[in-house]
N, C-alpha and C positions, 0 to 999 in steps of 0.2 A: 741940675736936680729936676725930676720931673713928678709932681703929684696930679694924681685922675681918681676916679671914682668911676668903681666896677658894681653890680648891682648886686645885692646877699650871698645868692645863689653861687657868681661866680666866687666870691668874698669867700665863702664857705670852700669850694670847691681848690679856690688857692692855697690854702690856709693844710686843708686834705691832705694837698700834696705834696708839699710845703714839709711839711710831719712827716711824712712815710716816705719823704725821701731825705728826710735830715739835716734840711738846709734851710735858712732864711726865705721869708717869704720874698723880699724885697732881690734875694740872690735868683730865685725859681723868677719872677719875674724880667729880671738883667735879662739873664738868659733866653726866657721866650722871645724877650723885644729884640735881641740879636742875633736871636734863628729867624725870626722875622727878617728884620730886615736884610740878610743875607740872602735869606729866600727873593726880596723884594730886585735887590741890585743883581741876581741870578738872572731874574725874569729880566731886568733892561738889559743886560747884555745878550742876552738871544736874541731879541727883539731888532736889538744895534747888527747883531750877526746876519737876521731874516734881509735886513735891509741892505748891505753890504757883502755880495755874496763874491767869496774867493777867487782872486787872478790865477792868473794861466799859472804863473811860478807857486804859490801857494796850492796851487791843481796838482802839479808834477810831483809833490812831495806826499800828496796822497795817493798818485799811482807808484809809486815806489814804495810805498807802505804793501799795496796789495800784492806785490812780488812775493812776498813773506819772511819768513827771518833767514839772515844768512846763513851760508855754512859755517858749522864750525869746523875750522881749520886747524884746534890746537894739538889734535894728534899728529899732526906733520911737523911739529916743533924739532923731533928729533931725525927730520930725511937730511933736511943739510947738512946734518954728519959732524 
């Protein structure tokens, strides 16, 4: 359980939104603290990514991407007869 203290304004402005979208105040805040920190561990994995950057095998599967998509072949389902 975590208790903080936010200052009127935002108090007021939670509370807002809190109302006009129909949900608990404490539920509107779960939620921000969890887009946050999803956002937060978004940003360290890039960071880890900047640092670490792709081998030759992890490279080739993105030149095979830029090939583009295969053919489709399902219309020749019925050549073999």
């Amino acid at each position: 359980m975590l208790s903080f203290r936010v200052d009127e304004a935002e108090a007021r402005a939670i509370q807002r939104w809190a109302t006009l979208l129909g949900v608990d105040r404490s539920e509107l805040l779960r939620e921000a603290l969890h887009r946050q920190l999803v956002r937060l561990a978004a940003e360290t994995e890039v960071a880890a990514w900047d640092r670490t950057p792709l081998d030759e095998g992890e490279q080739a599967i993105a030149r095979i991407a830029d090939w583009g998509p295969a053919e489709d072949w399902s219309d020749w389902a019925d050549a073999a007869g």
